[in-house]
RODO-2510 file (C-alpha; in nm, 4 decimals, decimal comma):
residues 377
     n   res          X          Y          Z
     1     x    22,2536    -2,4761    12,0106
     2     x    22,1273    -2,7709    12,2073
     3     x    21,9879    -2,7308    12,5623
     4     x    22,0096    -3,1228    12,6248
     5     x    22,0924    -3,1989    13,0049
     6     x    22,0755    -2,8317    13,1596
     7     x    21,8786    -2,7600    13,4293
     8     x    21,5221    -2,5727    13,4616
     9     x    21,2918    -2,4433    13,6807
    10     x    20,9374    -2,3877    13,6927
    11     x    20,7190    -2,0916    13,6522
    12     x    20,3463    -1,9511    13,6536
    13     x    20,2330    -1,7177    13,3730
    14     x    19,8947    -1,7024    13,5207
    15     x    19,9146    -1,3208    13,4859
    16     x    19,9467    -1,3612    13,1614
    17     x    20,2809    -1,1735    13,1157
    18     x    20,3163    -1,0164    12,7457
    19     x    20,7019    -1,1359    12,7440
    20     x    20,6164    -1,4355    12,8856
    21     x    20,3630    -1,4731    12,6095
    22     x    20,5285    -1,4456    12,3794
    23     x    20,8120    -1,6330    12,4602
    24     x    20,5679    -1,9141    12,4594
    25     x    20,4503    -1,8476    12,1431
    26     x    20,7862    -1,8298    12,0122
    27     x    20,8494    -2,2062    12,1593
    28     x    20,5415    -2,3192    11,9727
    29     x    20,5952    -2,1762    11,6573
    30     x    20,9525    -2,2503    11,6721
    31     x    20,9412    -2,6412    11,7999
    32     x    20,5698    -2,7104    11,7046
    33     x    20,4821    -2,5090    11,4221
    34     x    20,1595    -2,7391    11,3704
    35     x    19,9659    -2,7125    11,7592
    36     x    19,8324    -2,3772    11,6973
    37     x    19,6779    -2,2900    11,2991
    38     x    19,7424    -2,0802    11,1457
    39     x    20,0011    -1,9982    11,4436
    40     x    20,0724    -1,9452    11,7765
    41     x    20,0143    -1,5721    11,9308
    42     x    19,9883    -1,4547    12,2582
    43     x    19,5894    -1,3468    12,1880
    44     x    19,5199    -1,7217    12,2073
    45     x    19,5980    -1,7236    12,5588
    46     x    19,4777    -1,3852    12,6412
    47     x    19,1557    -1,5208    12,5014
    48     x    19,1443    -1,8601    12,6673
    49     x    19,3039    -1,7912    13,0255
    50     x    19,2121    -1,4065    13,0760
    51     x    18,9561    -1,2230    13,2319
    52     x    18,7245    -1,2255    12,9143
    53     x    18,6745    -1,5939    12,9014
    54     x    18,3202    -1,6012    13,1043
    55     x    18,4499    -1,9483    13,2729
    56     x    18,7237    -1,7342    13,4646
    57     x    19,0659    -1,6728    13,4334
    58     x    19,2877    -2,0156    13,3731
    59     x    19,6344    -2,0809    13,4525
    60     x    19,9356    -2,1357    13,2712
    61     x    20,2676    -2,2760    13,3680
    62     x    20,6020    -2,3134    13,1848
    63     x    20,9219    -2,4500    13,2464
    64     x    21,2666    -2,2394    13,1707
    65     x    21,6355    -2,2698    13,1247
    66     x    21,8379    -2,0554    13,0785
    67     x    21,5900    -1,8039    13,0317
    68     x    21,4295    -1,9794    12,7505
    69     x    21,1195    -2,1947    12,7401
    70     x    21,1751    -2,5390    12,7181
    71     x    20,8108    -2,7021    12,8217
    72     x    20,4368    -2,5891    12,8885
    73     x    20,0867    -2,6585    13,0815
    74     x    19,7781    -2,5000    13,0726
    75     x    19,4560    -2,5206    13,2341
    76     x    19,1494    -2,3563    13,0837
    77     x    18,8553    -2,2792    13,2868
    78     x    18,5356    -2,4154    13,1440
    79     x    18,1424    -2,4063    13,3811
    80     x    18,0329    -2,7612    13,4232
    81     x    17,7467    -2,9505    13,5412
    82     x    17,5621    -3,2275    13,6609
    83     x    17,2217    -3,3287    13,7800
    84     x    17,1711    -2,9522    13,7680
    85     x    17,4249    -2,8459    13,9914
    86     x    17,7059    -2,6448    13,8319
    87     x    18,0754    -2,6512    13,9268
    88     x    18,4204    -2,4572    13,8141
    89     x    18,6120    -2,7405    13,5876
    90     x    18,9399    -2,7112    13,3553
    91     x    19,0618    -2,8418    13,0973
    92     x    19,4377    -2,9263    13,1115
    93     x    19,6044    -2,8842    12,7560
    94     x    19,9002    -2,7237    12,5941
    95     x    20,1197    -3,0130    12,7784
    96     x    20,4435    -2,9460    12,5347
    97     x    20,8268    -3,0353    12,6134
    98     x    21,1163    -2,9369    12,4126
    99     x    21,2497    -3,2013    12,2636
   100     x    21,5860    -3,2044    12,4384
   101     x    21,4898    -3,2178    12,7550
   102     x    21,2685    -3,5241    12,7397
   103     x    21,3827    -3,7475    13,0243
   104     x    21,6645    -3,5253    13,0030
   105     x    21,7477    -3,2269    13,2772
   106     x    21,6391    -3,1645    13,6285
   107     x    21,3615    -2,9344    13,7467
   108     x    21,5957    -2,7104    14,0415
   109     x    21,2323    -2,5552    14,1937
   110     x    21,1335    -2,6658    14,5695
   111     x    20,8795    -2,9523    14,4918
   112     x    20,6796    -2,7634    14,8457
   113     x    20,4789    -2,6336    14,6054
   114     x    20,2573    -2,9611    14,4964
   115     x    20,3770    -3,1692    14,8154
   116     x    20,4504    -3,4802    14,5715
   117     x    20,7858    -3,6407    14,6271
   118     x    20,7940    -3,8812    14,3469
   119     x    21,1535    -3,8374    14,1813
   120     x    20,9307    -3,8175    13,8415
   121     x    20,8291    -3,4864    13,9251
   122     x    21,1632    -3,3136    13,9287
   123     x    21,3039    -3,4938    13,5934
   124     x    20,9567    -3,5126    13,3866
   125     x    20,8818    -3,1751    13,2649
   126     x    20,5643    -3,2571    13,1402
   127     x    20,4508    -3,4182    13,4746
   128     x    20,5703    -3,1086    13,7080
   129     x    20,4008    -2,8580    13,4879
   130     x    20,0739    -3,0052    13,4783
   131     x    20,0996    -3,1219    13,8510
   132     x    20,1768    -2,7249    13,8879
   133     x    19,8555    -2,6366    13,7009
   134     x    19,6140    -2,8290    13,9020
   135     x    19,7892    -2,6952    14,2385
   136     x    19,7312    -2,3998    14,1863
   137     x    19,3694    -2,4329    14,0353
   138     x    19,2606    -2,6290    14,2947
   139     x    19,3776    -2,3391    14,5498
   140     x    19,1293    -2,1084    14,3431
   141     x    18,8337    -2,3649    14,3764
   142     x    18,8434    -2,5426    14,0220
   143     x    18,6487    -2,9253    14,1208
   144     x    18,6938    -3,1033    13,8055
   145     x    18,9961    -3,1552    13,5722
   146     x    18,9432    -3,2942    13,1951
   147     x    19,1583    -3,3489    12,9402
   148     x    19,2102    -3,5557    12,5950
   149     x    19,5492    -3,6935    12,5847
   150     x    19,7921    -3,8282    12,2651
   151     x    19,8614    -4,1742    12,3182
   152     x    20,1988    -4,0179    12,4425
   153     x    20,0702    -3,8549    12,7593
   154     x    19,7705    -4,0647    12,8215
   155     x    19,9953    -4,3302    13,0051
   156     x    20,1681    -4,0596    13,2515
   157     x    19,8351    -3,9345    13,3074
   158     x    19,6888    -4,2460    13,4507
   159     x    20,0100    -4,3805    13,6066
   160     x    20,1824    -4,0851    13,7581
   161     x    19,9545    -3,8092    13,7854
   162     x    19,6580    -4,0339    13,9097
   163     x    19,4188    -3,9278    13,6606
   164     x    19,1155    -4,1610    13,5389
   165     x    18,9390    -4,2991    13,2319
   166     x    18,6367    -4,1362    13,1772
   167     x    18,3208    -4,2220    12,9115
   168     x    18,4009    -4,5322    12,8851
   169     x    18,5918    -4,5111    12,5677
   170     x    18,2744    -4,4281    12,3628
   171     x    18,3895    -4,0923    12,2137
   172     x    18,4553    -4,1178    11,8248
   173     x    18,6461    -3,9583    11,6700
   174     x    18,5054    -3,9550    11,3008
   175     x    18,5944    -3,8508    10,9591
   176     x    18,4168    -3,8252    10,6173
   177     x    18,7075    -3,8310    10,3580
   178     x    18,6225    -3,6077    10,0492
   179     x    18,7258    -3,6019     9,6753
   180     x    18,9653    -3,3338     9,7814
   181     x    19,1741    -3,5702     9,9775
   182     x    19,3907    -3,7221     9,6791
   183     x    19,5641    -3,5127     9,4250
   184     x    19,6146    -3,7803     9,1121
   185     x    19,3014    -3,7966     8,8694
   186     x    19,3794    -4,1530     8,8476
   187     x    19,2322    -4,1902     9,1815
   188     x    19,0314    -3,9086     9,2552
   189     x    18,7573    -3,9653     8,9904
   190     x    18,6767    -4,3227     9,2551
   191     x    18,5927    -4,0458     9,5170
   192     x    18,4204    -3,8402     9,3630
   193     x    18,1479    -4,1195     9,2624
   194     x    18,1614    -4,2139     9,6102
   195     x    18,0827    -3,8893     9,7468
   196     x    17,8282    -3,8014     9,5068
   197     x    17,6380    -4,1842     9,6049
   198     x    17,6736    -4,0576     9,9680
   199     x    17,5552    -3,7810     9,9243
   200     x    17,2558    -3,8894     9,7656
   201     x    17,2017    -4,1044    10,0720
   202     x    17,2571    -3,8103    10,2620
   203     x    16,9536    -3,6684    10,0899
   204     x    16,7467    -3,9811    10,1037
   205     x    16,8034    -4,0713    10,4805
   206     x    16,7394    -3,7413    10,5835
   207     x    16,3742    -3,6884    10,4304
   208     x    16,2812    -4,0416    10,4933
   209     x    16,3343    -3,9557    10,8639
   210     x    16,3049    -3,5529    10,8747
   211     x    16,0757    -3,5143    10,6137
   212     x    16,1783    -3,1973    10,4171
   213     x    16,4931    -3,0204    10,5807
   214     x    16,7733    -2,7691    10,4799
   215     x    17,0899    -2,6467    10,5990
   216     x    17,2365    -2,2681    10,5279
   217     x    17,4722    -2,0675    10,6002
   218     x    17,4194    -1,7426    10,8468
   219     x    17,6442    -1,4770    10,9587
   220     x    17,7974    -1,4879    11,3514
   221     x    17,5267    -1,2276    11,3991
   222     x    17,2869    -1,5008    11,2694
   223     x    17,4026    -1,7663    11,5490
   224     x    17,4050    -1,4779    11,8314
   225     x    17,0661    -1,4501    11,7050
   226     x    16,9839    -1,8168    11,7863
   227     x    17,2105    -1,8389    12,0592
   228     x    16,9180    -1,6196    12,2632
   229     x    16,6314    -1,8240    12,1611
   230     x    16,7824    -2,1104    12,3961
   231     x    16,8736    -2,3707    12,1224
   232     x    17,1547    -2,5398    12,3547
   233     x    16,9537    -2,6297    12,6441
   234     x    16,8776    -2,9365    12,5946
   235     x    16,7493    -3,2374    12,8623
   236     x    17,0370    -3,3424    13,0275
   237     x    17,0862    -3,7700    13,1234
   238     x    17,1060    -3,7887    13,5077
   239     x    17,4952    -3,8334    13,6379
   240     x    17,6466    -3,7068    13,3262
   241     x    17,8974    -3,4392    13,3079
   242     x    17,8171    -3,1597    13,0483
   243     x    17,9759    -2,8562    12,9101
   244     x    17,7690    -2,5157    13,0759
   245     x    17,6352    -2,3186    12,7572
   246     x    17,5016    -1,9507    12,7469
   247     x    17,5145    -1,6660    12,5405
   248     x    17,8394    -1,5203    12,6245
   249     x    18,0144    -1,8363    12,6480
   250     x    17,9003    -1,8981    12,3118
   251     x    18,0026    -1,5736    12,1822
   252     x    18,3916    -1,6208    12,3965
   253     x    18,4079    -1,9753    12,2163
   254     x    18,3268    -1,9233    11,8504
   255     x    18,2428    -1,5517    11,7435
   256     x    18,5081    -1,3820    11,9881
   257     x    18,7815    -1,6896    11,8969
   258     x    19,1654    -1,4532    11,7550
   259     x    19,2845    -1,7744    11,5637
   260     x    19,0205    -2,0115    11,4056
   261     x    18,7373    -1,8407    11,1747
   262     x    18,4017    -2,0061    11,2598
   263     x    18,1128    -2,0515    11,0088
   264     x    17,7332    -2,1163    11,1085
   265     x    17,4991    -2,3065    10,9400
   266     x    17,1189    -2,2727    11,0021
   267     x    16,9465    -2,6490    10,9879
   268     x    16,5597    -2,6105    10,9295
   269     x    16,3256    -2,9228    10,9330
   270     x    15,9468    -2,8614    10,7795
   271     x    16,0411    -2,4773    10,7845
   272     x    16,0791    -2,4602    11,1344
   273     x    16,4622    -2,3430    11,2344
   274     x    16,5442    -2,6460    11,4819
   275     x    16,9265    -2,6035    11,5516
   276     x    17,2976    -2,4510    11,4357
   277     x    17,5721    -2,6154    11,3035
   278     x    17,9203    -2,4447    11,4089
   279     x    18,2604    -2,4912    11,2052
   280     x    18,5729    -2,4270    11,1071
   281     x    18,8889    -2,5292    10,8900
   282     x    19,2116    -2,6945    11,0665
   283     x    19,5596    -2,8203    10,9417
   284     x    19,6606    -3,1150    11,0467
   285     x    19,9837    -3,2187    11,1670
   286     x    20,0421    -3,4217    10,8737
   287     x    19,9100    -3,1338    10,5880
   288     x    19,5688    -3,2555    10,5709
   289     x    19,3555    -2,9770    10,5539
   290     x    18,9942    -3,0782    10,7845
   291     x    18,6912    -2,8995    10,7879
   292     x    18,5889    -2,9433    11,1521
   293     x    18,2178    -2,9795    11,2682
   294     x    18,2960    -2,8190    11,5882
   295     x    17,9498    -2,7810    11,7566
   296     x    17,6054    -2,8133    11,6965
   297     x    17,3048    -2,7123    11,9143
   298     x    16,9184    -2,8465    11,8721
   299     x    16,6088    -2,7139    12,0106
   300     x    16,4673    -3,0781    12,0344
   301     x    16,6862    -3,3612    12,2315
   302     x    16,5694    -3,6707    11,9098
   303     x    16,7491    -3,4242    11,6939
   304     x    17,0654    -3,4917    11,8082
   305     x    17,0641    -3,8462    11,7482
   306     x    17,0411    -3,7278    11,3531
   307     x    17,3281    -3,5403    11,3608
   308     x    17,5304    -3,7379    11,1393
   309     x    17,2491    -3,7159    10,8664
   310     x    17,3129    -3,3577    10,8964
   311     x    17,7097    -3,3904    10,8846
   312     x    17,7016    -3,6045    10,6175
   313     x    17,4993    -3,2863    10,4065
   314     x    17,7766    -3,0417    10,4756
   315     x    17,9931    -3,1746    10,2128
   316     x    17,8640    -2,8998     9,9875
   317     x    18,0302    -2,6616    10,2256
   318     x    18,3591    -2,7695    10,3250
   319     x    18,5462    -2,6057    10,0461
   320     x    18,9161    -2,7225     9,9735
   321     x    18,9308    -2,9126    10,2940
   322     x    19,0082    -3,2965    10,2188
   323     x    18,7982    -3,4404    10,5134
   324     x    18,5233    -3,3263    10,7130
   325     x    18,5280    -3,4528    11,0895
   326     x    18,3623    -3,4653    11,4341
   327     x    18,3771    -3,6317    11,7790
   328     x    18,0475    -3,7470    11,9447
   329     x    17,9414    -4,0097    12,2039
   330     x    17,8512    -4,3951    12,1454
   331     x    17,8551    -4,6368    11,8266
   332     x    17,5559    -4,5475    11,5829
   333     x    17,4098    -4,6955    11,2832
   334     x    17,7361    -4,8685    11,1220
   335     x    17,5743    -4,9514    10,8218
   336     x    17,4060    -4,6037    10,7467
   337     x    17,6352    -4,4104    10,8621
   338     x    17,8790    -4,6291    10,6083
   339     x    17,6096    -4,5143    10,3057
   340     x    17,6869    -4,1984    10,4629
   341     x    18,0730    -4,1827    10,4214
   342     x    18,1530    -4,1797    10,8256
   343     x    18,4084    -4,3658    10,9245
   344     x    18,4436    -4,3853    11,3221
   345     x    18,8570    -4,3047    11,3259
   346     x    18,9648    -4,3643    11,6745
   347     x    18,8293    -4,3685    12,0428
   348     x    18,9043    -4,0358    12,2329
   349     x    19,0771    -4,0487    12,5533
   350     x    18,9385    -3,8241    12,7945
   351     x    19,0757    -3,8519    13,1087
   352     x    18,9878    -3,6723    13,4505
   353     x    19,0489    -3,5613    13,8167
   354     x    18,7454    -3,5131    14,0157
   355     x    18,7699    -3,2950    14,3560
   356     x    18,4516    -3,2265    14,4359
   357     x    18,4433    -3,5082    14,7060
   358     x    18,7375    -3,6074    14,8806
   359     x    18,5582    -3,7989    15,1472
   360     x    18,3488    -4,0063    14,8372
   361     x    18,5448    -3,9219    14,5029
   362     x    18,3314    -4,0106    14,1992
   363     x    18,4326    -4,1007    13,8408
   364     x    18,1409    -3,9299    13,6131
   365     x    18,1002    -3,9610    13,2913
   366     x    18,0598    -3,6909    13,0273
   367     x    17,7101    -3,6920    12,8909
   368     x    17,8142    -3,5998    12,5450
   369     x    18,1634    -3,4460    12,4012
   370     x    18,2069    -3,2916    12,1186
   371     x    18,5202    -3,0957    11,9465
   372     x    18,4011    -2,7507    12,0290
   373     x    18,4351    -2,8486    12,3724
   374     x    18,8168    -2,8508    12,4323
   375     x    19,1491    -2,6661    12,3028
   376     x    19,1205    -2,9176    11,9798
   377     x    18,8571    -2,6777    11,7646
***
């Protein structure tokens, strides 16, 4: 039965209701089968926005008619920093609206709440939710709001919820495609030569600038292991925003994680263990299977600026999956990375609300971004 043009009204699930959990799970799995792999349960929000995620507790907020759920915003807590100074942030996500009520309905809640009185904000679900959100973080002393939009939302976002462009558009999204990715032999025999001559690049690049190096696999007890030796503090650039790491946000994020299954890989250069690789396995909204390089931690900074030598090597590990992909900051080595088999994909938008000065707001920049640090993997 269609909903179209009935009313709704806003709520908070902030205490993390179990009806109201999974009544939002049920709208996911129902309307947007693909957001959440392999699907949509209330531990993922338990996990995310309850008292175990080390950040803090997060918020969530949906919209209902009729007693049903018919849109969603969340805001996950995440410990920020800059110039050495840390600060509560939050990344806003989950921004979902039933189809039928897209520029459709009327929001029947006081708008007292926020104090906006832009008519948007009682017919856009999608901007009244996440204008909800950020209220009510910013009354429980979250200073910095992140998020990377769809090329849907991102307009909104700048336009009516006053959010701004951060990084300066130099976030890649990138993508190795495999010999996994086409089914006909007529084709796929072209990819596997191609992957086989990258990966022998892979292999040639790597010594020629590493000198001998591996990569292997280690249990989550393994990473927890390297986790306490320090391997993600690295030097920070001065008046860059980056993600806080420790040990038990590591653990929260990719060991203690009730949906995705994380693997760890062990990267060694001249027998010396010199930094982690962290991944997992998504499906894509269109049926592509990716094998996501979600993270990866270095106990020396010029390491980092190899990672895609590194990437490039973990073909032998991604399994079924038809492409292998990461995000990172800034253009690099076209031509090698070419040999390599990367192919930069798209910018990232990553858009943000800064409150940590009202009197002298500032528009930082993220010092480096990588999947692992938002709700995408």
């Amino acid at each position: 039965m269609s909903l179209l043009n009935q009313d709704w009204e806003v709520k908070a699930l902030d205490d993390l209701d179990p009806k109201g959990l999974e009544q939002v799970s049920d709208f996911f799995n129902t309307h947007f089968p693909n957001v959440f792999y392999p699907k949509c349960t209330p531990e993922i929000f338990e996990w995310k926005l309850g008292s175990t995620n080390p950040a803090g507790r997060g918020f969530l907020t949906v919209a209902l008619s009729h007693g049903k759920v018919v849109g969603t915003a969340s805001g996950t807590r995440k410990k920020l920093f800059e110039n050495g100074q840390s600060f509560v942030g939050m990344e806003i996500g989950d921004t979902f609206t039933h189809p039928d009520f897209r520029k459709h309905g009327k929001c029947i809640t006081p708008k007292t709440s926020t104090g906006i009185e832009d008519e948007y904000f009682t017919v856009s679900v999608f901007g009244r939710l996440v204008s909800e959100t950020i209220a009510r973080a910013q009354i429980n002393d979250v200073k910095f709001v992140y998020g990377t939009p769809n090329e849907n939302s991102r307009p909104p976002y700048l336009k009516r919820l006053k959010f701004k462009e951060i990084s300066k558009g130099e976030i890649f999204s990138n993508v190795l495609i495999t010999s996994k990715f086409l089914s006909p032999r007529s084709t796929r025999w072209l990819l596997s030569i191609y992957e086989s001559i990258t990966k022998l690049f892979a292999g040639f690049f790597s010594y020629a600038t590493l000198g001998r190096n591996s990569i292997s696999e280690i249990s989550s007890d393994g990473f927890l292991k390297i986790c306490e030796k320090g391997f993600y503090q690295n030097s920070p650039v001065s008046g860059k925003i980056y993600l806080e790491n420790s040990y038990s946000i590591l653990r929260h994020r990719y060991v203690e994680h009730p949906n995705y299954d994380y693997r760890f890989f062990l990267v060694s250069v001249k027998d010396d263990d010199v930094g982690v690789i962290v991944t997992t396995e998504i499906l894509r909204p269109s049926g592509t299977l990716s094998f996501v390089i979600s993270d990866w931690f270095f106990s020396e900074e010029g390491m980092n600026r190899n990672i895609e030598l590194f990437i490039s090597k973990m073909r032998k590990y991604n399994n079924s999956a038809a492409t292998i992909s990461f995000w990172n900051l800034g253009r690099h080595n076209s031509f090698r990375n070419f040999l390599l088999g990367i192919y930069p994909r798209r910018k990232v938008d990553v858009i943000s609300k800064d409150f940590r000065d009202s009197i002298h707001p500032r528009n930082s920049d993220f010092g480096d971004f990588h999947i692992g640090w938002s709700d995408n993997g």
